[in-house]
C-alpha positions as CSV (number, residue, x, y, z in Angstrom):
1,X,-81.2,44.4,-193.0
2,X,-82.5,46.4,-196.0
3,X,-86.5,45.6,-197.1
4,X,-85.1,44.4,-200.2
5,X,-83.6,41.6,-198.5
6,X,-86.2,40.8,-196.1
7,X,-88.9,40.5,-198.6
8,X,-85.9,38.1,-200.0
9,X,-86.1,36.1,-196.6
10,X,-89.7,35.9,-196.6
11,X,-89.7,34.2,-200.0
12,X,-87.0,31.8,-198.8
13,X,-89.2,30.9,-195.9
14,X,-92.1,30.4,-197.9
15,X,-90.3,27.8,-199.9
16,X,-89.1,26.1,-197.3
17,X,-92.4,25.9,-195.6
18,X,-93.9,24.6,-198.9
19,X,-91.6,22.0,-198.6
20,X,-91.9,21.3,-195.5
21,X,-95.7,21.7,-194.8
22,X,-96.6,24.4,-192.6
23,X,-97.0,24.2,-188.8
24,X,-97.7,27.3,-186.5
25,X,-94.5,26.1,-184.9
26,X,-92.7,27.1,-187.7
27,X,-94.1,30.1,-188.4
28,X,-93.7,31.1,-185.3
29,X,-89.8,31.0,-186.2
30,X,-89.9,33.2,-188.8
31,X,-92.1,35.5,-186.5
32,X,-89.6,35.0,-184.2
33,X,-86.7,35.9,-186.9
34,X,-88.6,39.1,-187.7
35,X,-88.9,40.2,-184.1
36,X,-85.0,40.7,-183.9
37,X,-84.4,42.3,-187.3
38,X,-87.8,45.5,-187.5
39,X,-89.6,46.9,-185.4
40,X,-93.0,45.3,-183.6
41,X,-95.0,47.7,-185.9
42,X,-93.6,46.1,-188.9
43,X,-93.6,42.3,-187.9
44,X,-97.4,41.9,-188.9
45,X,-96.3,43.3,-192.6
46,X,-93.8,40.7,-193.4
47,X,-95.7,37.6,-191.9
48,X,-98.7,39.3,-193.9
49,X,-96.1,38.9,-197.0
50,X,-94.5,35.3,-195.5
51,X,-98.3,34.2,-196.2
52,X,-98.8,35.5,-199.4
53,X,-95.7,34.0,-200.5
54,X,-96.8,30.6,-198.5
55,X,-99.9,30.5,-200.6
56,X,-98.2,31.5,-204.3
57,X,-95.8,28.5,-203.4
58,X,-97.8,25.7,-201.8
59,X,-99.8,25.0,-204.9
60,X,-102.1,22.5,-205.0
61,X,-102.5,18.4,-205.9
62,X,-100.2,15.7,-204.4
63,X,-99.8,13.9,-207.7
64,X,-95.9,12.8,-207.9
65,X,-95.7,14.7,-211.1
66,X,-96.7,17.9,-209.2
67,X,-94.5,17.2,-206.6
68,X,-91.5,16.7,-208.4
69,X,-92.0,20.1,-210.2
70,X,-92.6,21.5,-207.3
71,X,-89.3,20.8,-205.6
72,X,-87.7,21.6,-208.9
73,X,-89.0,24.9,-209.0
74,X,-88.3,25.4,-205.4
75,X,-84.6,24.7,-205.7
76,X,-84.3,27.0,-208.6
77,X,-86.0,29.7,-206.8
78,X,-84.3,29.0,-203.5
79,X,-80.5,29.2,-205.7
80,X,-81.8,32.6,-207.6
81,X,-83.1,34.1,-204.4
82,X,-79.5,33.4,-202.3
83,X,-77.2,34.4,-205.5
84,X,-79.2,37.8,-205.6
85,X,-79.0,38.9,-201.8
86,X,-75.6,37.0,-201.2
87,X,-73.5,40.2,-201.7
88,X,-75.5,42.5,-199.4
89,X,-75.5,40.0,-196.3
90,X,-72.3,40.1,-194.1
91,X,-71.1,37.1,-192.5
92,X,-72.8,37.5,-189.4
93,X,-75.9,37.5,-191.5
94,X,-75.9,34.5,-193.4
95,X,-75.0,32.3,-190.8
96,X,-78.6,34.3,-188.8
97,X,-80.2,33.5,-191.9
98,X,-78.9,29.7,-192.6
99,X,-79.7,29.0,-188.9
100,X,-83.2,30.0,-189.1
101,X,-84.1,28.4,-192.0
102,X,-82.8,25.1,-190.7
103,X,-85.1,26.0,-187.2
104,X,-87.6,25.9,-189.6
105,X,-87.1,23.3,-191.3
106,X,-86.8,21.4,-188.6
107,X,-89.7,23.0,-186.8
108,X,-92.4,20.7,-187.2
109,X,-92.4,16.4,-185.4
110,X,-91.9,14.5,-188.8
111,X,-88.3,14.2,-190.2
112,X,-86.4,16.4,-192.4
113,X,-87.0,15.1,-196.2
114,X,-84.7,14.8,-198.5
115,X,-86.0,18.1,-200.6
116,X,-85.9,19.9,-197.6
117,X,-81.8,18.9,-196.6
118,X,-81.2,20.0,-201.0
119,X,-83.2,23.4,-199.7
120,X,-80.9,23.9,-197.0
121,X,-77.6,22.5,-199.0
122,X,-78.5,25.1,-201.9
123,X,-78.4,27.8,-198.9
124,X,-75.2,27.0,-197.6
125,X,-73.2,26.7,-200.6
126,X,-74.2,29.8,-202.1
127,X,-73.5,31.9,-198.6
128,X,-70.2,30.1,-198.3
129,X,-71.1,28.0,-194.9
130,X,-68.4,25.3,-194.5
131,X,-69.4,21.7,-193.9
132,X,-68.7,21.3,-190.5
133,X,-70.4,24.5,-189.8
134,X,-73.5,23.4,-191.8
135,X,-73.7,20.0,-189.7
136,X,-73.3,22.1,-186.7
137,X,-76.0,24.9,-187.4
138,X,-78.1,21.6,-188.6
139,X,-77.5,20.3,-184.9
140,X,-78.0,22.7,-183.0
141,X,-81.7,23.5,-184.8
142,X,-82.4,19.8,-184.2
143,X,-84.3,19.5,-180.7
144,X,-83.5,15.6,-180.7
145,X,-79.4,16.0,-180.7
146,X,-77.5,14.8,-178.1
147,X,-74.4,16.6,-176.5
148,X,-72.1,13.8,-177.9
149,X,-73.3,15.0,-181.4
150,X,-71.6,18.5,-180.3
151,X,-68.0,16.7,-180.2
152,X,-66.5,19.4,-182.0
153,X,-63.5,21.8,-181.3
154,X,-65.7,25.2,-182.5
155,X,-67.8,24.1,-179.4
156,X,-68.3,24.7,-175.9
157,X,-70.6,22.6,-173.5
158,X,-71.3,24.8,-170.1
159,X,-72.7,22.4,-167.5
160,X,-72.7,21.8,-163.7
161,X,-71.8,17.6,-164.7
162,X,-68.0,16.8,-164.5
163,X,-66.4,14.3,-166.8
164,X,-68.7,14.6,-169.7
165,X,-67.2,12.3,-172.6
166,X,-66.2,14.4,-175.3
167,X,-62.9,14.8,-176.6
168,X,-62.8,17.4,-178.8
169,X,-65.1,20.3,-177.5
170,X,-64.7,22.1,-174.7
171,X,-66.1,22.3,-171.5
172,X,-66.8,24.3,-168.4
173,X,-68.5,23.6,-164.9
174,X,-71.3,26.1,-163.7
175,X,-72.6,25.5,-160.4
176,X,-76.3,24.5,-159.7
177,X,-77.2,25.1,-163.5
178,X,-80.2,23.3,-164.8
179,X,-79.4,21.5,-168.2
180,X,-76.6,22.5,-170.3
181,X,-75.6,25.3,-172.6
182,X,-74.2,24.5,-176.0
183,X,-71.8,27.4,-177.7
184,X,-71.0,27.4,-181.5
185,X,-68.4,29.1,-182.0
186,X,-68.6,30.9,-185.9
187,X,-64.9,32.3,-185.7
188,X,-65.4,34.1,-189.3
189,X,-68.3,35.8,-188.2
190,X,-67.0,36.5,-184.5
191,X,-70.5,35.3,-183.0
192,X,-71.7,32.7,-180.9
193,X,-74.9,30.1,-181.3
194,X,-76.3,29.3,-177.7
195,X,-78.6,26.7,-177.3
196,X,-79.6,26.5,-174.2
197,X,-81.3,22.9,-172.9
198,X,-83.3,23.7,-169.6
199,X,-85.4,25.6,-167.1
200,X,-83.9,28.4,-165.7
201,X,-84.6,31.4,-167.1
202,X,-81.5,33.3,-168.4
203,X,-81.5,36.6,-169.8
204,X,-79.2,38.0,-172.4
205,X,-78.4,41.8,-172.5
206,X,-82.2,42.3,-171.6
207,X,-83.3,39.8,-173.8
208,X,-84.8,36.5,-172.6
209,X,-83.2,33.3,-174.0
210,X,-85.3,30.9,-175.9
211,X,-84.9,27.0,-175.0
212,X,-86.7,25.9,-178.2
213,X,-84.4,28.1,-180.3
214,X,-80.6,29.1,-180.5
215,X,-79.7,32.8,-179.3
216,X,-77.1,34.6,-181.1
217,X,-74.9,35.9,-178.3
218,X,-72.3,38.9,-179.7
219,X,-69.0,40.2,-178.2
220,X,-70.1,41.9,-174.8
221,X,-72.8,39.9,-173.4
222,X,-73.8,39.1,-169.9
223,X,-76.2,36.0,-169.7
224,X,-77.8,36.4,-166.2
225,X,-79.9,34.4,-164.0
226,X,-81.9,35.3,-161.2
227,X,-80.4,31.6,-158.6
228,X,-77.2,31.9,-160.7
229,X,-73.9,33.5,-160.7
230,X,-73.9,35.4,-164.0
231,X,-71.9,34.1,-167.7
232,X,-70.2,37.0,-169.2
233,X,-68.5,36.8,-172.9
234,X,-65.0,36.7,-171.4
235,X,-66.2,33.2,-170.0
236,X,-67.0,31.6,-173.5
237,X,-64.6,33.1,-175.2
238,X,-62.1,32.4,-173.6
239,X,-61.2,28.6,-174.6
240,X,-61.0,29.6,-177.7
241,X,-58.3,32.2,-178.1
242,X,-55.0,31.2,-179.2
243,X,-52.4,29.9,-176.9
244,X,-49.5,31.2,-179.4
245,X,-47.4,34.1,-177.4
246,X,-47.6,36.4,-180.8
247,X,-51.9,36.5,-180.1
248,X,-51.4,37.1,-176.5
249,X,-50.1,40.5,-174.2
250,X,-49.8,41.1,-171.0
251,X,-50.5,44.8,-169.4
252,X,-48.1,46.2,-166.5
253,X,-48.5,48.9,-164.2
254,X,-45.3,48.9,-162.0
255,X,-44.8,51.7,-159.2
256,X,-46.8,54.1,-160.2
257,X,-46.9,57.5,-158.8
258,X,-48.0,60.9,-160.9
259,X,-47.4,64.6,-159.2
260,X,-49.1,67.5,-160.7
261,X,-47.4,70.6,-161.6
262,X,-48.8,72.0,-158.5
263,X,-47.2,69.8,-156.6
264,X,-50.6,67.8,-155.3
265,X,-49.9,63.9,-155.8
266,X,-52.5,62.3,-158.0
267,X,-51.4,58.5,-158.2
268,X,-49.3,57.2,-155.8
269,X,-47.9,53.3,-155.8
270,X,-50.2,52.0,-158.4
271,X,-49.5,48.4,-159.5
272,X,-51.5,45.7,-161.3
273,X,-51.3,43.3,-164.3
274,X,-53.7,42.5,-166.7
275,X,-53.6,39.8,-169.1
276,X,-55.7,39.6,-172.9
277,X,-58.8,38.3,-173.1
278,X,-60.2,40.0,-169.7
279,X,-62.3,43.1,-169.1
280,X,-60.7,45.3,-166.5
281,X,-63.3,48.2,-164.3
282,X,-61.7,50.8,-162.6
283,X,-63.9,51.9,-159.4
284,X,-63.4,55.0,-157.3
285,X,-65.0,57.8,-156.1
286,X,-65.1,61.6,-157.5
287,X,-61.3,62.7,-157.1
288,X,-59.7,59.4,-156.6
289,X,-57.5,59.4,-159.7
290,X,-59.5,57.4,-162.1
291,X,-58.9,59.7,-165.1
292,X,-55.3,60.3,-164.1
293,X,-55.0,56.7,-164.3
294,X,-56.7,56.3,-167.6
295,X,-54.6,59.0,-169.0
296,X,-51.4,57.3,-167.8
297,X,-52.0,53.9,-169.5
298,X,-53.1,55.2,-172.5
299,X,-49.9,57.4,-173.0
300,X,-51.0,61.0,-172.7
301,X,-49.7,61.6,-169.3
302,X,-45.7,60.1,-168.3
303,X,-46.4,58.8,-164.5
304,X,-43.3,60.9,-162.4
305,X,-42.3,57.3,-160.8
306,X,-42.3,53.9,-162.5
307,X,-43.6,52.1,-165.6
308,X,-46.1,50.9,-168.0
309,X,-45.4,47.9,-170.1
310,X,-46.9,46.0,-172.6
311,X,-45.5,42.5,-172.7
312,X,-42.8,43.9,-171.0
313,X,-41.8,47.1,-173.0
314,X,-42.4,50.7,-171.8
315,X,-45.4,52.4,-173.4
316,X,-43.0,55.7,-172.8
317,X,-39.7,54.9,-174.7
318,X,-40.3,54.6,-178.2
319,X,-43.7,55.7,-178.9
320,X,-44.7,52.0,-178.9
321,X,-48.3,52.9,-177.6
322,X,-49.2,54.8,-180.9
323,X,-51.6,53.0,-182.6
324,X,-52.0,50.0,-180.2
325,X,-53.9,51.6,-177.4
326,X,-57.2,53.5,-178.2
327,X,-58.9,55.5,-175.7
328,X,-62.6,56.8,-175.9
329,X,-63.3,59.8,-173.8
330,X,-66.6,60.5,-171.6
331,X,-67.1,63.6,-173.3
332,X,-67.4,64.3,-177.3
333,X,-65.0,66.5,-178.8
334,X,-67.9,68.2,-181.2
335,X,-67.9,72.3,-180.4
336,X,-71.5,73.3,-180.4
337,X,-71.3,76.4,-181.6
338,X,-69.3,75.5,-184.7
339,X,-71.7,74.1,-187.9
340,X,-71.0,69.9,-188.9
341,X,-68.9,71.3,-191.7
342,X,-67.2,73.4,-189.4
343,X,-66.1,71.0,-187.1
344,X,-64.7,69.0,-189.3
345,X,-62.5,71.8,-190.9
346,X,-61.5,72.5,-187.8
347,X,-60.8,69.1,-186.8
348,X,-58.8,68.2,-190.1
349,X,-56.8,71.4,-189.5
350,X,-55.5,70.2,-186.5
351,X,-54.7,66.8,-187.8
352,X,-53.0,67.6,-191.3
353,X,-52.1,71.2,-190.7
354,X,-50.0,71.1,-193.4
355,X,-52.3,71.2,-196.2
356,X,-54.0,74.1,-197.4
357,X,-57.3,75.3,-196.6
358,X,-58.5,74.5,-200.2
359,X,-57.3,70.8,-199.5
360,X,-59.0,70.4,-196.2
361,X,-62.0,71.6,-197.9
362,X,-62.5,69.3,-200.4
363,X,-61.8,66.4,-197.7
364,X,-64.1,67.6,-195.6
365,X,-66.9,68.1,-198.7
366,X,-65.9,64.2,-199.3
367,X,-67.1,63.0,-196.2
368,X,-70.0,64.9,-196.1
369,X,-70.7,63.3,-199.0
């Protein structure tokens, strides 16, 4: 996030904790907040300005009169504060943002007021959060919901209980795990919530996950526990993608076998299936025929003996694989003895040969740029 926003944040924090009278539980949130977005260096700097903003924004009396302005002018701050860094958070962002401010909120033992649930309402309608997804976040920042107030279809409960009486969210068994996790699923911003309610110690892509506050777990990650067998993304995922046929595919490797030119055999009777939504490792040792392999699934190499099919067609009649199957190499393609400008010339010369050279200059001067 750019420092333009952040100071934003920390003004939004202040004005929630104005509202909702400061605890060193909740600023320990927005401490916490700042720890994921800069660097340890530069966490003391923005709690130094959180205060400062705390203090312009707490004011002083309890008079009703005072009170009431007080919550006015909150509000209006609050609404001119979201309008102006609306358009330079992603989606991903604001739900981060929306879901810390309602930890705070709800940070302290007394209950939510009615100011603070306008704070949060102004939040959410200015980033665009939809009302289930705003009673969700609001849920899963609450330390006193129950997992029958998680009934919901963008949810997944991960537990070792059977049978538990929801009919709308989903569910999975874990062996032996303590507690239960609790998955919001944000489908627009293609991230996960976690909150995670007791005492083993799970750790997510090397970062360990917070029972008093939701984790945001991203495409890729690997929740681990030292007792336990480990929860990868695939896992959570995976009751939520679409049944329908047209989301689906279905890899084929049938019969299998490459020759080289020399004659040597490099594949011989390969054949597996693999099916979307799963992440596939191919083991071997040095010489085995992993890269030959590679190479014949992604297209750049026709096997000498059977077939690869995607959802039953062959990737080698057709050209269906161009522009469905990527394939990143272990090795960059940058020549070191050729300048940045040069490589892309180069590059772009080999891609659109058929423009001039004065062309493919001003491209390349454009993405420099």
């Amino acid at each position: 996030m750019s420092e333009k926003i952040l100071q934003a944040l920390m003004q939004l924090f202040a004005i929630g904790a104005a509202l909702e009278r400061l605890t060193l539980q909740s600023r320990s949130v927005v401490e916490s907040f700042l720890r994921q977005q800069v660097s340890l260096q530069r966490v003391d700097e923005y709690l130094r300005l959180f205060d400062e903003y705390m203090e312009k924004y707490s004011g002083s009396g309890d008079d009703i009169t005072r009170a009431r302005k007080k919550i006015a002018f909150s509000s209006v701050r609050a609404l001119r504060i979201c309008t102006e860094i609306n358009k330079e958070l992603n989606t991903r962002q604001k739900y981060i943002v929306f879901l810390r401010l309602a930890e705070f909120m709800q940070s302290s033992e007394l209950e939510i007021t009615e100011p603070e649930k306008e704070f949060l309402e102004t939040v959410a309608n200015v980033f665009n959060i939809g009302p289930e997804e705003y009673s969700l976040c609001q849920l899963l920042a609450a330390p006193k919901s129950t997992v029958k107030d998680f009934d919901s279809a963008n949810v997944l409960i991960i537990s070792a209980r059977e049978n538990i009486d929801l009919r709308n969210a989903h569910q999975l068994l874990h062996d032996d795990l303590d507690g239960m996790m609790v998955f919001l699923y944000l489908k627009d911003a293609g991230i996960f919530f976690l909150s995670y309610r007791g005492t083993d110690s799970f750790i997510a892509n090397g970062q360990p996950i917070d029972s008093s506050r939701a984790a945001v777990i991203t495409q890729g990650a690997v929740l681990r526990c030292s007792r336990l067998k480990p929860i990868y993304y695939r896992d959570i995922i995976r009751p939520f993608l679409s049944a329908n046929e047209a989301d689906t595919f279905q890899f084929t490797v049938r019969n299998i076998d490459f020759i080289f030119s020399n004659g040597k055999q490099g594949l011989h009777n390969i054949n597996f299936t693999i099916n979307s939504g799963n992440l596939t490792g191919i083991m071997g040792g040095s010489g085995a025929g992993k890269s030959t392999l590679l190479n014949v699934l992604n297209g750049s190499m026709q096997p000498s003996k059977g077939e690869v099919l995607i959802n039953g067609k062959n990737i080698y009649e057709g050209n269906i694989a161009e522009g469905l199957i990527g394939n990143i190499p272990q090795d960059d393609l940058l020549i070191e003895e050729l300048s940045v400008y040069q490589n892309l010339f180069y590059n772009t010369k080999l891609c659109f040969g058929e423009l001039t050279d004065d062309v493919i200059n001003t491209k390349v001067l454009d993405v420099l740029d």
